[in-house]
C-alpha positions in Angstrom: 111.8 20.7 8.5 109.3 22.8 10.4 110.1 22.7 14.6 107.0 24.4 15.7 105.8 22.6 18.3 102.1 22.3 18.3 101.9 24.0 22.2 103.5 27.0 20.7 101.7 27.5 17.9 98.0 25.8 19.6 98.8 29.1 22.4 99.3 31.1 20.6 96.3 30.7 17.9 94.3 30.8 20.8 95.2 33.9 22.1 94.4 35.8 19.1 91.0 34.3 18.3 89.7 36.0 21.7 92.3 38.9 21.2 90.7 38.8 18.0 86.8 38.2 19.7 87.7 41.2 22.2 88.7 44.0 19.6 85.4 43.2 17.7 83.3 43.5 20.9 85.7 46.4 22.2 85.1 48.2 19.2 81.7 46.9 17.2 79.6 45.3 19.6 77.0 48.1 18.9 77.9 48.5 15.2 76.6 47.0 12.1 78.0 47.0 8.8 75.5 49.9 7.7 76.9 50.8 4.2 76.3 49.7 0.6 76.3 46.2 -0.5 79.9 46.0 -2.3 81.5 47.8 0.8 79.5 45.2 3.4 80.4 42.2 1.4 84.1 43.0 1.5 84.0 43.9 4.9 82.3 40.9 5.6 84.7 38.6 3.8 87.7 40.8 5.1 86.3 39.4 9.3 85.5 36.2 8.0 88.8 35.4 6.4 90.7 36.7 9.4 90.5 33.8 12.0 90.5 31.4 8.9 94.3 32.3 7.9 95.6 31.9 10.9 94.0 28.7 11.4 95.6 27.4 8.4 98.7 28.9 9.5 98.3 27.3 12.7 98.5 23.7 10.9 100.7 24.6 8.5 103.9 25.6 11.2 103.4 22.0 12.7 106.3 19.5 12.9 106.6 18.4 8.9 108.8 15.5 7.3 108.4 17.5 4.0 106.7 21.0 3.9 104.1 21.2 1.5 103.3 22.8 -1.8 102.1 26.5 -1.5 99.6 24.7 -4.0 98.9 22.3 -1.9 97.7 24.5 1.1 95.6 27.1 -1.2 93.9 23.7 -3.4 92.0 22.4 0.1 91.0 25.7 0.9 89.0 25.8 -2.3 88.0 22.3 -1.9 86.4 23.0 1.4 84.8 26.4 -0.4 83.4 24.2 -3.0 82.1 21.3 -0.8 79.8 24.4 0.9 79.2 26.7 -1.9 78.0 23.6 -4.3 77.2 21.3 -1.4 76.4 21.8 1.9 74.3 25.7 1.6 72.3 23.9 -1.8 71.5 20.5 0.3 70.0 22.6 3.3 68.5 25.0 2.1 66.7 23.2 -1.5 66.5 20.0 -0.9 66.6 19.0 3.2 65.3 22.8 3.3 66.2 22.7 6.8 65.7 26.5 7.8 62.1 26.3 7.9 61.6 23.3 10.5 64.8 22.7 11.9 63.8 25.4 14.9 60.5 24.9 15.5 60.9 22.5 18.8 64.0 21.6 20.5 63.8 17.8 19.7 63.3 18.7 15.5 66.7 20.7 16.2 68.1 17.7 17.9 67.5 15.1 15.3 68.1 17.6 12.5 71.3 18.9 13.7 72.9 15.4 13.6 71.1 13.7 11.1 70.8 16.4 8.4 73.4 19.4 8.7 76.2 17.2 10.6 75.4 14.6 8.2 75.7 16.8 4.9 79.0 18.4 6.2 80.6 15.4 7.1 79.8 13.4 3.8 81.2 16.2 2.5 84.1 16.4 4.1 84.7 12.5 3.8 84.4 13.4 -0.2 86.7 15.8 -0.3 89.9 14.2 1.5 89.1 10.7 -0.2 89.0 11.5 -3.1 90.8 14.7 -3.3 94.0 14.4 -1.2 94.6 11.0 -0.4 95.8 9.8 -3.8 98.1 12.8 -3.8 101.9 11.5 -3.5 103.1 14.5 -1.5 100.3 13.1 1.4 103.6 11.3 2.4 103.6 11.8 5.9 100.8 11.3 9.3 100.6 14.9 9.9 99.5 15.1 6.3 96.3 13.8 6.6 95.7 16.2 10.1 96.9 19.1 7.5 94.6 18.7 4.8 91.4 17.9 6.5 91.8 21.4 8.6 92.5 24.0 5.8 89.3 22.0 4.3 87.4 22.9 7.5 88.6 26.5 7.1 87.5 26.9 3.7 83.8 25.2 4.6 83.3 27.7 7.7 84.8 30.6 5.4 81.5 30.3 3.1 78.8 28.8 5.7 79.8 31.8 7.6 79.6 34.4 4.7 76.0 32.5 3.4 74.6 33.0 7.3 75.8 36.3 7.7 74.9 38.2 4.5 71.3 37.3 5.2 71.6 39.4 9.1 72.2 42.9 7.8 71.9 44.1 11.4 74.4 41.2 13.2 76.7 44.0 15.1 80.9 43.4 14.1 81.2 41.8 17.3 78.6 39.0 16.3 79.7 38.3 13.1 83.4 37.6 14.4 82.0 35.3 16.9 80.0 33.7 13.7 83.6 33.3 12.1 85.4 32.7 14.9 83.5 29.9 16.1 82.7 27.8 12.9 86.3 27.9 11.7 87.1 26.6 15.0 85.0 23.6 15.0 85.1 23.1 11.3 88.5 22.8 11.2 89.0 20.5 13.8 86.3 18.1 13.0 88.1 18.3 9.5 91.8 17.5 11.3 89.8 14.2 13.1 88.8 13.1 9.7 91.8 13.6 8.2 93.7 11.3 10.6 91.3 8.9 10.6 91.2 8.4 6.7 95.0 9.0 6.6 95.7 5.0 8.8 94.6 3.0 6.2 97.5 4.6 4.1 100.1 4.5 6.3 98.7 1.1 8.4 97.5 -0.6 5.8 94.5 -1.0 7.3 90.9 -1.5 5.7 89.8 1.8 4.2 86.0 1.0 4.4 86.3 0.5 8.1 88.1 3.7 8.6 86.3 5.9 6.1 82.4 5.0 8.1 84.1 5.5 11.2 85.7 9.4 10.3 81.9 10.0 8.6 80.4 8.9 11.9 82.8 10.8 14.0 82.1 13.5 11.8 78.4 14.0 12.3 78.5 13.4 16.2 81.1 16.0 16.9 79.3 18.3 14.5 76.1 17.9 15.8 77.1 18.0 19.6 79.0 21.4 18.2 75.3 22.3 17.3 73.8 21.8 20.3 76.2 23.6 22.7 75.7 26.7 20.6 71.6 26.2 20.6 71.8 25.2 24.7 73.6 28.2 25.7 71.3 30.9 23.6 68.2 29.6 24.9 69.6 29.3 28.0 69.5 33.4 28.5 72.6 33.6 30.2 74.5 36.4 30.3 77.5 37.0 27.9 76.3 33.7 26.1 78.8 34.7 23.3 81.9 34.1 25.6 81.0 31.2 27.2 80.0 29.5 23.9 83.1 30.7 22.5 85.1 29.7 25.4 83.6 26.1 25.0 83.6 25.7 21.6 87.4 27.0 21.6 87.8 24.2 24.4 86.3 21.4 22.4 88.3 22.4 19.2 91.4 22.0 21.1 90.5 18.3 22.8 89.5 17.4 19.3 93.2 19.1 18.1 95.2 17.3 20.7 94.0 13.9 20.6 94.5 13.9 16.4 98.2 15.3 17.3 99.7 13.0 19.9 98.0 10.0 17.6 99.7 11.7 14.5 103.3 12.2 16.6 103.0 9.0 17.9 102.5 7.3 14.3 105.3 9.4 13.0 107.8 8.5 15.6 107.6 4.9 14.2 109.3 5.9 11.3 106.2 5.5 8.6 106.4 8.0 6.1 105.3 5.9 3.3 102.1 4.5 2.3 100.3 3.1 -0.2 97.8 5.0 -2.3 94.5 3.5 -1.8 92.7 2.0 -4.7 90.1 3.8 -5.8 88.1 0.9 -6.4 84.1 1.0 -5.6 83.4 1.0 -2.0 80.3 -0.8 -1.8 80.2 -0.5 2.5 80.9 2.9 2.5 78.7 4.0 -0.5 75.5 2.1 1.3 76.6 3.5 4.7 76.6 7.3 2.9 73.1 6.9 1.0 71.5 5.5 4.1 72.6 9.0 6.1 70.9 10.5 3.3 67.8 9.0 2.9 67.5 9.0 6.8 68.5 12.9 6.0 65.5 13.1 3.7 62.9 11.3 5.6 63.5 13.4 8.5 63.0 16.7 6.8 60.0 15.1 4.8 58.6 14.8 7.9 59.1 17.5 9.5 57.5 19.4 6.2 54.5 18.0 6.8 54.2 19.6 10.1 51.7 19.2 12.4 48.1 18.1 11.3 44.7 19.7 12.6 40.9 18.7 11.9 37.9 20.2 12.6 35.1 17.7 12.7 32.1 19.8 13.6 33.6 21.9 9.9 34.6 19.3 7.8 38.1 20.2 7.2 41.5 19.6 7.9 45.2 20.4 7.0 48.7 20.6 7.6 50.9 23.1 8.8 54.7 23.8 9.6 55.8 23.2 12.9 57.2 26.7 13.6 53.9 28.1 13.3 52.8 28.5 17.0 49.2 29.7 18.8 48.7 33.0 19.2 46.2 35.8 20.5 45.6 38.1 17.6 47.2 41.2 19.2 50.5 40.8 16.9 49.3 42.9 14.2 47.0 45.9 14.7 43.3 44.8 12.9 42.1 47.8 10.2 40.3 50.5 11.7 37.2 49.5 11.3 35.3 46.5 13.1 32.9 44.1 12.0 29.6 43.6 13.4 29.6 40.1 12.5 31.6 37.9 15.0 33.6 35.2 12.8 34.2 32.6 15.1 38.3 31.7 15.1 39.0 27.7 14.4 43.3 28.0 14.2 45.3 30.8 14.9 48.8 30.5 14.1 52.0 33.1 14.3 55.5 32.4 12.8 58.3 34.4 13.6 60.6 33.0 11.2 59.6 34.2 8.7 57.3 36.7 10.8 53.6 36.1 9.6 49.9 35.3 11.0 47.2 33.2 9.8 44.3 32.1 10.5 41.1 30.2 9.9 37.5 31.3 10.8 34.3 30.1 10.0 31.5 32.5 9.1 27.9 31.5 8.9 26.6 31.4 5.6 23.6 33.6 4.1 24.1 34.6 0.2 25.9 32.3 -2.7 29.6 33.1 -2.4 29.7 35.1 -5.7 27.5 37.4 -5.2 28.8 38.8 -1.6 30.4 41.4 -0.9 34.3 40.6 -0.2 34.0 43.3 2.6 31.9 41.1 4.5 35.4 39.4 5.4 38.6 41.8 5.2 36.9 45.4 5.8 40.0 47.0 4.1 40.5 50.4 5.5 43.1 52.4 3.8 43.6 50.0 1.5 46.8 50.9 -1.0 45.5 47.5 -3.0 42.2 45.1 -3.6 41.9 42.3 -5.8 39.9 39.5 -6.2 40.2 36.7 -8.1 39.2 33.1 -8.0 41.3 29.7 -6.6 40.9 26.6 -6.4 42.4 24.6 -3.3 42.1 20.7 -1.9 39.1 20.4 -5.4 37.2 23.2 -3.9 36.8 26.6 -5.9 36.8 29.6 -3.7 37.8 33.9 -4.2 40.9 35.2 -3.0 41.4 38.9 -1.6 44.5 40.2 -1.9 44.4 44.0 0.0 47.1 45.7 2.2 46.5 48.5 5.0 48.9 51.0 6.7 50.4 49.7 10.4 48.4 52.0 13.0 50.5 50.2 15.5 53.9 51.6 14.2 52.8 54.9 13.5 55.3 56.5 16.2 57.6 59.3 16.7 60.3 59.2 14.2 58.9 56.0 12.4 57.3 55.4 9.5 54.1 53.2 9.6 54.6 49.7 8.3 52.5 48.3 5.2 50.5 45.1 5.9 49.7 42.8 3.2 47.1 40.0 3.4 45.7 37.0 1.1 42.7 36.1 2.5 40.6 32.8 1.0 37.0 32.3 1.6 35.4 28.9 0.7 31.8 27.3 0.8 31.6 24.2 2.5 28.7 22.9 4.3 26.7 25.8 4.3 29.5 27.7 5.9 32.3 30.0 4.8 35.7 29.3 5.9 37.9 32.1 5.6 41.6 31.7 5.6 43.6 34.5 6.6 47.7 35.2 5.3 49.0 38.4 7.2 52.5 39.9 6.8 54.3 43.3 6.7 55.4 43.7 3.2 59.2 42.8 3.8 58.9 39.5 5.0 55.1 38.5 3.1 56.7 36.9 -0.4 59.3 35.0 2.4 56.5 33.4 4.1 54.2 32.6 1.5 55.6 29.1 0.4 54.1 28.0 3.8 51.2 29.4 3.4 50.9 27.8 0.1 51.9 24.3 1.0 49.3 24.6 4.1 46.2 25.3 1.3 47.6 22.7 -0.6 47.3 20.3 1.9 43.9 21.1 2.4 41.2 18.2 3.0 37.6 18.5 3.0 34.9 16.2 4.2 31.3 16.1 3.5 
């Protein structure tokens, strides 16, 4: 029997995640992971893994009836891997596709931190320890329950941390263990809470469908409010935001620690070591409970899709577009080198920076039939590396795309290379006027941002 108290061990795993935290700053909080993609992965997985291990560690010296399997520490590891890898990354990112509204506005990140992402990881969560570890006869004990639900944590933040952070190339070391350090931290415990909570029914005898909505609940407030601290204090502009987010999520973590430990110590002084394994027989409560959460999950990120809607009544048009896109002046990118003489006046101008892009609508005053102008009279291209034109066909009205790049005069500085600008603009007829809609981005981030672009033509409506 194991006699680590959980004091001993809780001190000491706190110490090194900011001994940890410190080196990294010490020692890399001006230095990325510049190197080739093998070597950065490795490294990456190497800092990831780090504060993971000794989390599980942490659980596993805990006060144990029976010590568990080595099997049986490495199996929810991979189960927690698996319910991100195959779950939680596919969810938000495909379906929910929460990365492109989710920080447009402080009350979308609100409603989709708890009803979307806390939601998704939860669920998943609740899937895993049902139906994965509670039927197992070695969950013989409280603490079991606690156990399982935290190494499942560790193996969740161990890939949602590798997903987010091989998509920064330039996070410094120092960010990327605060990345690891902090999700394992809250993952873990919110895992340990939901693994208590689903391990009473065994050993109480209690209803299961009560207790399983109750950990899924608990689940997605604790994660989103997790969400939140980390979103309040970056925006906030404080100094040393890292720390003090650190320091509070570390905080949290342990509340959320020590109330599942004196309830599991308290349960295991009564002498229950043996429960029944719950039936696995369908859970109608719980089933309805978990595809409401997901069709509220989809409705909200439907919704936010659609994005904001604007008209133009004296034009005859109107559409929808995503609500990161934000007004602008049109100093972002430098305009080609020459200027027109013809003043196209601006209807919607529009600037995302993630992914960073520009568009724009004007209207133009119509003189000649559309396909026999000139597409200069509209883009001007002045060292143009590209020019094509072809024809579209957007909201049942055909118009002529221009697709053309020019060279960056703007970052034509000492020691830099000038960046390529490429642009898709498409110019329509409609009411004796041309409407021109503008797509401008450097050539890294222009294939990232086009799906917008595309879903705002789409949604295209004219009136006559």
């Amino acid at each position: 029997m194991r006699t680590k108290g959980i004091i001993r061990t809780g001190l000491a795993n706190s110490l090194f995640q900011i001994t940890f935290l410190a080196i990294m700053y010490a020692i890399g909080h001006t230095t990325s992971l510049n190197t080739n993609q093998a070597a950065r992965f490795l490294i990456l997985a190497a800092l990831v893994f780090v504060p993971c291990i000794i989390w599980t560690l942490f659980f596993y010296l805990q006060d144990r009836y029976e010590p568990e399997p080595i099997s049986h520490i490495i199996s929810p590891f991979i189960g927690g891997m698996a319910a991100a890898a195959l779950g939680a990354v596919p969810l938000n990112r495909f379906l929910f596709r929460s990365q492109e509204w989710i920080y447009a506005s402080l009350q979308l990140f609100t409603i989709g931190s708890f009803f979307v992402k806390a939601s998704v990881a939860s669920l998943l969560f609740y899937i895993v320890l049902r139906y994965g570890f509670m039927p197992l006869k070695e969950f013989n004990e409280p603490v079991d329950g606690m156990f399982y639900g935290a190494v499942v944590g560790t193996g969740f933040a161990f890939v949602y941390s590798m997903h987010y952070l091989l998509a920064q190339p330039t996070f410094t070391l120092y960010v990327i263990a605060f990345t690891a350090t902090v999700n394992v931290l809250i993952f873990s415990s919110v895992g340990a809470l939901m693994g208590y909570i689903l391990s009473l029914p065994k050993f109480r005898k209690k209803n299961i469908t009560a207790y399983s909505i109750l950990a899924i609940t608990l689940g997605v407030i604790l994660l989103g409010i997790f969400y939140l601290i980390g979103e309040l204090f970056f925006v906030s502009g404080i100094e040393h935001a890292f720390w003090f987010c650190f320091v509070s999520v570390l905080i949290y973590s342990l509340v959320i620690l020590s109330f599942c430990y004196v309830r599991m110590y308290r349960l295991s002084t009564k002498g229950i070591f043996k429960g029944k394994t719950p039936q696995f027989s369908f859970d109608l409560a719980t089933a309805l409970f978990i595809g409401v959460l997901l069709l509220t999950a989809g409705v909200i990120s439907n919704q936010a899709l659609l994005g904001k809607k604007f008209t133009s009544k004296d034009h005859g048009l109107s559409f929808r577009y995503p609500h990161s896109l934000s007004t602008h002046t049109l100093s972002s990118f430098s305009e080609p080198v020459m200027t027109t003489k013809k003043v196209h006046k601006i209807l919607f101008s529009g600037k995302s920076s993630s992914p960073p892009f520009i568009f724009t609508v004007k209207a133009d005053g119509k003189v000649p039939p559309l396909n026999g102008i000139d597409p200069l009279r509209f883009v001007e291209p002045v060292r143009k590396e590209s020019f094509l034109v072809e024809s579209i066909d957007r909201g049942g009205k055909k118009g002529r795309r221009i697709a053309y790049s020019y060279l960056d005069k703007k970052e034509i500085k000492e020691s830099r290379f000038p960046s390529l600008v490429q642009v898709y603009t498409d110019v329509f007829e409609h009411k004796n006027t041309y409407i021109i809609f503008s797509y401008k981005a450097e050539s890294a981030h222009f294939a990232e941002g086009l799906p917008q672009y595309d879903n705002i033509l789409h949604s295209l409506n004219w009136q006559e």
